[in-house]
DSSP file (Angstrom, degrees, kcal/mol; ACC not computed):
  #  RESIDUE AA STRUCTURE BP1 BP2  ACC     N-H-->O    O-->H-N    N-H-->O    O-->H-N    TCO  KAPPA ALPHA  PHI   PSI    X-CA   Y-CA   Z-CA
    1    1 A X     >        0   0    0      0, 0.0     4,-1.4     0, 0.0     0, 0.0   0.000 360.0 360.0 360.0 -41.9  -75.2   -1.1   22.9
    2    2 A X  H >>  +     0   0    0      1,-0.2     4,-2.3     2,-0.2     3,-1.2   0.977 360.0  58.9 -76.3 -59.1  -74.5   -3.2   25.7
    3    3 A X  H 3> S+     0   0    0      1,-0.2     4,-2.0     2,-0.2     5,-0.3   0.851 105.6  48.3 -16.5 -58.1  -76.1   -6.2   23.5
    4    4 A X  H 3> S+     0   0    0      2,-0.2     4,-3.0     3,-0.1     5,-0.3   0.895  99.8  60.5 -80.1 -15.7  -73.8   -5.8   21.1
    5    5 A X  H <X S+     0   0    0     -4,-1.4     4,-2.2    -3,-1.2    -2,-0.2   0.957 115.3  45.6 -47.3 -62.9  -70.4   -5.6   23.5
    6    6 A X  H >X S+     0   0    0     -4,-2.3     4,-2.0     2,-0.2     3,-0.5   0.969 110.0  44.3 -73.3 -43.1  -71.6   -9.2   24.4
    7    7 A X  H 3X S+     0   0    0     -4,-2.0     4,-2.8     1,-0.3    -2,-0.2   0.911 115.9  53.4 -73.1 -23.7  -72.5  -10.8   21.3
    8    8 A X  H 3X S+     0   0    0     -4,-3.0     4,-1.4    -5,-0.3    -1,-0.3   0.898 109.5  48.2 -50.4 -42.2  -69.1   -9.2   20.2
    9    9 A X  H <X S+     0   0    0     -4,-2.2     4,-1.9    -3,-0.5    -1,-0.2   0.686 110.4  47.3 -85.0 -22.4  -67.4  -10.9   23.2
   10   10 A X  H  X>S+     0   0    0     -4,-2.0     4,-5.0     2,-0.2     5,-0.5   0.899 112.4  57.7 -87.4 -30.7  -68.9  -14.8   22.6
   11   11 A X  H  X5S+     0   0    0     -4,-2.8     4,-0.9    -5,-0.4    -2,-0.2   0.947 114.6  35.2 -43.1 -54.2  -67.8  -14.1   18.7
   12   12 A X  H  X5S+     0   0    0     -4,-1.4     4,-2.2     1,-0.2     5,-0.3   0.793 117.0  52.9 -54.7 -40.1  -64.5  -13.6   20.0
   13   13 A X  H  X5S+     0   0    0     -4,-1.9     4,-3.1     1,-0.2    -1,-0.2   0.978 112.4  42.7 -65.8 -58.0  -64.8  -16.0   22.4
   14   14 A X  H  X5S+     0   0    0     -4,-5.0     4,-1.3     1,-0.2    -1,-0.2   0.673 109.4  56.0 -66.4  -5.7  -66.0  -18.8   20.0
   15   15 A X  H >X<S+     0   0    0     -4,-0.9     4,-3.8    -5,-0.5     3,-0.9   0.944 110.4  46.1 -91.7 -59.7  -63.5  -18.1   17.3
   16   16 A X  H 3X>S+     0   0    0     -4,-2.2     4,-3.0     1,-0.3     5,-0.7   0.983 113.0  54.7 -38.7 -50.1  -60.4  -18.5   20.0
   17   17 A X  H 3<5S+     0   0    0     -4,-3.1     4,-0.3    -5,-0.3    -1,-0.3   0.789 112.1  39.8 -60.0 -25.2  -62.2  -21.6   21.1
   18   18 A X  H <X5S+     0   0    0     -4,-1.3     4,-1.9    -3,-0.9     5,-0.3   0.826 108.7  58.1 -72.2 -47.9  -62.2  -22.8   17.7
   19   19 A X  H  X5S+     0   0    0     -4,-3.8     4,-1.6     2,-0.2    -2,-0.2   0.837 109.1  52.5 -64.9 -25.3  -58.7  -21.7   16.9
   20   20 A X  H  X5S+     0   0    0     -4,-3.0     4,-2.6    -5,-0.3     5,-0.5   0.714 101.3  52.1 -81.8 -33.1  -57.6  -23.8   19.9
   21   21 A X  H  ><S+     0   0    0     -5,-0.7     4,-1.1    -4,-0.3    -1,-0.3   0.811 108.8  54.4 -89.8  -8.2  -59.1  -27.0   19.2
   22   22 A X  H  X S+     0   0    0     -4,-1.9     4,-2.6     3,-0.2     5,-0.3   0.896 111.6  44.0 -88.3 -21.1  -57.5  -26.7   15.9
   23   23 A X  H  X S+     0   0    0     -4,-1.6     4,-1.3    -5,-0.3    -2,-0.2   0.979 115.5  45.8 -47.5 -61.7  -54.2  -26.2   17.6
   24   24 A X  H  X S+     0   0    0     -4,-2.6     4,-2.2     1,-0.3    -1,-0.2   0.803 117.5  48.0 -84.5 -39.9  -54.8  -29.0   20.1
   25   25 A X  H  X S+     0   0    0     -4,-1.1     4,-1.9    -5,-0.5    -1,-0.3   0.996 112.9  47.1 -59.9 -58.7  -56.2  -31.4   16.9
   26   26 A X  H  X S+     0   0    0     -4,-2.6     4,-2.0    -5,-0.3    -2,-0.2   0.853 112.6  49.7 -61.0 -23.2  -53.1  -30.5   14.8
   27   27 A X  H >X S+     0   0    0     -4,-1.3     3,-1.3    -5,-0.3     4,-0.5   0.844 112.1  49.6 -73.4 -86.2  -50.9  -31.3   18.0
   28   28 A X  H >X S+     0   0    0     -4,-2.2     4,-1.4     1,-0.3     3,-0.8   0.647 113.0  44.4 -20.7 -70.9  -52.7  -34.6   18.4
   29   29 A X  H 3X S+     0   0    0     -4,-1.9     4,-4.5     1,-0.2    -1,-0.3   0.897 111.3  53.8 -42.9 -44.8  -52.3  -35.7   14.6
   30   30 A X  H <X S+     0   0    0     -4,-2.0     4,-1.3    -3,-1.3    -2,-0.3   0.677 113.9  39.3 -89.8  -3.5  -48.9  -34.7   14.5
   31   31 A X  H <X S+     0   0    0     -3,-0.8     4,-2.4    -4,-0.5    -1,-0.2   0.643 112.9  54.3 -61.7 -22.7  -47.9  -37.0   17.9
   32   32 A X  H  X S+     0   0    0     -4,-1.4     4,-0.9    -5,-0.4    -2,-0.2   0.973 107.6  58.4 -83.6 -41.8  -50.1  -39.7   16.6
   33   33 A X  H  X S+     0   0    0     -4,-4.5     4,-0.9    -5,-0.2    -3,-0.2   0.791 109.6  43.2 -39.2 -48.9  -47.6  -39.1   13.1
   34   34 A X  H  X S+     0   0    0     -4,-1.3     4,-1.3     2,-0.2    -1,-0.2   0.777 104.9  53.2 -62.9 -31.5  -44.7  -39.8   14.9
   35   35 A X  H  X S+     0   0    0     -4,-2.4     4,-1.9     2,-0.2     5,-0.2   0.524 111.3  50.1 -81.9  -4.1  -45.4  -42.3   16.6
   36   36 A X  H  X S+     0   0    0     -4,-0.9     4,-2.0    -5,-0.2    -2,-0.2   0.905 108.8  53.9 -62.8 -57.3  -46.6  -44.1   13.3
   37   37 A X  H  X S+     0   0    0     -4,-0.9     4,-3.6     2,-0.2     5,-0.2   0.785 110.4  48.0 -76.2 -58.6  -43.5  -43.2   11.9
   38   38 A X  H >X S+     0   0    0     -4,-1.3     3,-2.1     2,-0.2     4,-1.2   0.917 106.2  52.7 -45.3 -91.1  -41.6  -45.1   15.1
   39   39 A X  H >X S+     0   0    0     -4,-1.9     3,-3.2     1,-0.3     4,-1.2   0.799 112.6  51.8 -51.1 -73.8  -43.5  -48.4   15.1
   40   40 A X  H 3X S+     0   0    0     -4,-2.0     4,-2.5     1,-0.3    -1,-0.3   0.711 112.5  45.6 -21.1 -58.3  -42.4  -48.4   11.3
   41   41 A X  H <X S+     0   0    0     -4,-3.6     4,-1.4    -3,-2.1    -1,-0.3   0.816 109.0  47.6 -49.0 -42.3  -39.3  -47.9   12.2
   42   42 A X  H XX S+     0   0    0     -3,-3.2     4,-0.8    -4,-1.2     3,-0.7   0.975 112.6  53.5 -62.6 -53.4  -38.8  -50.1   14.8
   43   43 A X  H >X S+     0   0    0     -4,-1.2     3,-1.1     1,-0.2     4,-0.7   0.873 111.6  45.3 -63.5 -19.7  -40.5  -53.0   12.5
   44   44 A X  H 3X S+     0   0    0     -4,-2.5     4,-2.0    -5,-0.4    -1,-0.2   0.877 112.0  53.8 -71.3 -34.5  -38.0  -52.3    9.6
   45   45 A X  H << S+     0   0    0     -4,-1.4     4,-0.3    -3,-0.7    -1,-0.3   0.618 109.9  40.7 -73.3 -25.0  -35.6  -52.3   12.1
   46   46 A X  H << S+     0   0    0     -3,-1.1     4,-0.3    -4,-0.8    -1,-0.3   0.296 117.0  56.1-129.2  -6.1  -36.6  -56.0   13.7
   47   47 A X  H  X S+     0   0    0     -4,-0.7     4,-3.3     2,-0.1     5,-0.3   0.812 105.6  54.4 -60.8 -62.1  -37.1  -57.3    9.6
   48   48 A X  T  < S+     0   0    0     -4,-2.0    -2,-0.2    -5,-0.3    -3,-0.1   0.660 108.4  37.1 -57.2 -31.7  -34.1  -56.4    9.3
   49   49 A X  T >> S+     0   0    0     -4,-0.3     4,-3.0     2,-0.2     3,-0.7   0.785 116.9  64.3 -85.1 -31.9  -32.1  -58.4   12.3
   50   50 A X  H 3> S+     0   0    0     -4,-0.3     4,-2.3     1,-0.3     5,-0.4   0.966 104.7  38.5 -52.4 -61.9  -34.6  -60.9   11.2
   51   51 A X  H 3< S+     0   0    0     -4,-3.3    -1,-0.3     2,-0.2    -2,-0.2   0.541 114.7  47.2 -48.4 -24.2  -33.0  -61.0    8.3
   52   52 A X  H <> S+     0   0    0     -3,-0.7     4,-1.9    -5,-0.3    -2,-0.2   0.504 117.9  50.6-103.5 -19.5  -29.1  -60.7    9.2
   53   53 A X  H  X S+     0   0    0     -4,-3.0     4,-1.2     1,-0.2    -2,-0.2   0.998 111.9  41.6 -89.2 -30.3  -30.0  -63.6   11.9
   54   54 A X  H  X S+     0   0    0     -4,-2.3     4,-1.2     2,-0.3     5,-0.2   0.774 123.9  44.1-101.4 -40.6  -31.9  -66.2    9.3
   55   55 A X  H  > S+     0   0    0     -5,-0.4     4,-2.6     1,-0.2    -1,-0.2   0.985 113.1  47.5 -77.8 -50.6  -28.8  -65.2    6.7
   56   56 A X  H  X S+     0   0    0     -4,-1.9     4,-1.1     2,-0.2    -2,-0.3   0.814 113.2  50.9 -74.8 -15.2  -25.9  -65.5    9.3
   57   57 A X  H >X S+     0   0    0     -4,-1.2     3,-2.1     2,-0.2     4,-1.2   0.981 109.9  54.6 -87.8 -82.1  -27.5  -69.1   10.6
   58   58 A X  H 3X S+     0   0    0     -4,-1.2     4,-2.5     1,-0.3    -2,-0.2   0.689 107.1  40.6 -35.2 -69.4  -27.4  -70.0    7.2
   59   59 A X  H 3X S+     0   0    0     -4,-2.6     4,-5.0     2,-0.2    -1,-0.3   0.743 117.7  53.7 -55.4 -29.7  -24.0  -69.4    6.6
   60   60 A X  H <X S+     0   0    0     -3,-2.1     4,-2.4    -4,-1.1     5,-0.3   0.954 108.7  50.5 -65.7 -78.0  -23.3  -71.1   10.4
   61   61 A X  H  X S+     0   0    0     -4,-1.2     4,-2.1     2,-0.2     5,-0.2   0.927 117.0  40.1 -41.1 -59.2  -25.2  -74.1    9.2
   62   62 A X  H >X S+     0   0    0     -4,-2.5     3,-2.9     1,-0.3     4,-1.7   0.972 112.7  50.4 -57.1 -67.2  -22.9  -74.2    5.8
   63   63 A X  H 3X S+     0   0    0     -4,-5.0     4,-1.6     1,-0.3    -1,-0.3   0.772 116.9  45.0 -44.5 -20.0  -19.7  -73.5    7.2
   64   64 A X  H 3< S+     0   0    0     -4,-2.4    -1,-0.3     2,-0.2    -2,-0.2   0.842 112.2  50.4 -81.4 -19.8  -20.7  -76.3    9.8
   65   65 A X  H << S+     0   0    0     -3,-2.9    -2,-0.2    -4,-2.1    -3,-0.1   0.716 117.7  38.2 -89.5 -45.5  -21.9  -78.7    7.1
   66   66 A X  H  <        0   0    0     -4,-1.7    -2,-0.2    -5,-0.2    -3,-0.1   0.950 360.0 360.0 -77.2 -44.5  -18.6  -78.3    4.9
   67   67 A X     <        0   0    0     -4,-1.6    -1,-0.1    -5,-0.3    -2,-0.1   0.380 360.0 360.0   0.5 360.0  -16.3  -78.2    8.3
């Protein structure tokens, strides 16, 4: 009887312990997902001035060129 009380108790015990490291994994992908999701953002964001500074010095260059 008392044998089974404990192997009853590590079941329980390993099953939490499992259910927590998949919490703690799913927490962990979904920071490591946002911050994926950031850098992207940031580089589209820094293409993108790239882009408005390389067009507006072009236009700076013409308008200086006709002047």
């Amino acid at each position: 009887m008392k044998a089974d009380r404990r192997l009853s108790l590590v079941v329980r015990v390993a099953i939490d312990g499992a259910a927590l490291v998949c919490v703690i994994s799913a927490g962990i992908e979904l920071v490591a997902a946002s911050l994926v999701m950031h850098h992207g953002e940031e580089a589209m964001m820094a293409q993108a001035n790239a882009d408005i500074g390389t067009s507006g010095s072009g236009l700076l260059n013409h308008v200086m060129r006709r002047g």
